[in-house]
C-alpha positions, 0 to 999 in steps of 0.5 A: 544301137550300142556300136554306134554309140560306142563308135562315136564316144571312143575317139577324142581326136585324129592320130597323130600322122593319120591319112591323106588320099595320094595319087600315083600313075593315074590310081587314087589310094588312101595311104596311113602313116603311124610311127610305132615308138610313139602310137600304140599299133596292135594285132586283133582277132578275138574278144577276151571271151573267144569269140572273133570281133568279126568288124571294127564296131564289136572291138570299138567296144571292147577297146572302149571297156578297156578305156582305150580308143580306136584311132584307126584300123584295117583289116588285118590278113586273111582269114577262115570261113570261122574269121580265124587266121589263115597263117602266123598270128601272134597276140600278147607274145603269144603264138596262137596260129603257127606259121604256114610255109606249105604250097597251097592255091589262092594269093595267101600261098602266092609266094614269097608271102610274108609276116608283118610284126611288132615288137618293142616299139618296132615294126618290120614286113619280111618274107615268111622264111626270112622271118622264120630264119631270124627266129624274132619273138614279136609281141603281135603279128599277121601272115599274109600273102602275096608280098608286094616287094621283097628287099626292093623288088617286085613280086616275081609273078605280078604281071605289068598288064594283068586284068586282074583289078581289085580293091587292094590294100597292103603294109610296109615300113619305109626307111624312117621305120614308119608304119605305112598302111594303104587302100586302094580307093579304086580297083588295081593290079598287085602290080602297080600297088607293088610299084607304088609301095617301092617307088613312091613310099619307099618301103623296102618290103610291103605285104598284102593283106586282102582284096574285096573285103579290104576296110579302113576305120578313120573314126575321127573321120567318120568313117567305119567300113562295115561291108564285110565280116573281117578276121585279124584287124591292125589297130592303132589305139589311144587311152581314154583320159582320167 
């Protein structure tokens, strides 16, 4: 099958930081640091041709025709029935889905929710409105929701004992301006990934990018979830060699 040859040609090497399993409060969680001035981190939701990459092998191959290579990848933010985003997305500097700020159900509209972006090098997780009101022109970015902890606190509405417990996974940027990705490797509340974020991996601001279909790539490690169709992905990306 060519995506899985394509899987397995397009890596050389781990990236530089990569991932390392952490426990905290009793909850195993898969926890991935990339700095942003010296890796290369990129928004995904669509071949050149229009149609979504829908999984991590479609946009393997089509990193690999760019002679780039996939160093590591998450699913990116919720999505439509058609995998196009939800809210903000950002590629190239260009906006292609607006920004939602409108009431609405599920946890997208579960505010504050919020952007994760890049822009020269930078990274940064800020609520919806705080983004908007800062008026930044980054060159990638993803809406979510709910975010996990604004400015060191706690989303307003988790609750401590809730039993609502999922495969997780979320976004922050802690204080040496580290890109911090992490999944849970085991059902949790929004509640204790919260706390997780703030206490133990000092990010400030964290964001939630999705449940049940949460997906991590490690290609160095052999791993490529492919569980379920994906929208936006976040993509760490290396250059193949001449």
């Amino acid at each position: 099958m060519l995506w899985a040859v394509s899987a397995g040609a397009a890596y050389s090497a781990p990236p530089a930081g990569g991932c390392t399993d952490e426990t905290f409060s009793g909850t195993s969680y898969r926890v991935c640091r990339f700095d942003p001035s010296k890796q290369t981190i990129r928004i995904y939701d669509r071949a050149p041709g229009g149609e979504p990459f829908g999984g991590f092998y479609p946009l393997v191959t089509q990193l690999w025709a760019e002679r780039h290579t996939l160093l590591f990848a998450t699913n990116g933010g919720m999505y439509e029935s058609d995998l196009s985003p939800v809210g903000l997305f950002v590629s190239n500097g260009m906006i292609r889905t607006p920004a939602r700020t409108e009431d609405g159900w599920g946890n997208f509209f579960l505010k504050p929710n919020g952007v994760f972006y890049l822009k020269d090098g930078k990274a940064g997780v800020l609520e919806t409105q705080n983004y908007l009101t800062k008026s930044i022109e980054p060159d990638y970015a993803t809406q979510s929701g709910p975010m996990l902890v604004i400015d060191g606190a706690i989303h307003p509405k988790f609750l401590a004992e809730s039993d609502s417990l999922k495969i997780r996974n979320g976004v922050g940027v802690d204080r040496n301006q580290k890109v911090v990705f992490v999944m849970s490797n085991q059902p949790v509340r929004f509640y204790d990934m919260a706390v997780f974020f703030r206490d133990s991996l000092d990010t400030p601001n964290a964001l939630f990018l999705d449940g049940t279909i949460s997906s991590l790539a490690e290609p160095a490690q052999g791993r490529i979830d492919h569980a379920h169709p994906l929208g936006p992905i976040i993509a760490v990306i290396g250059t193949v060699p001449n």
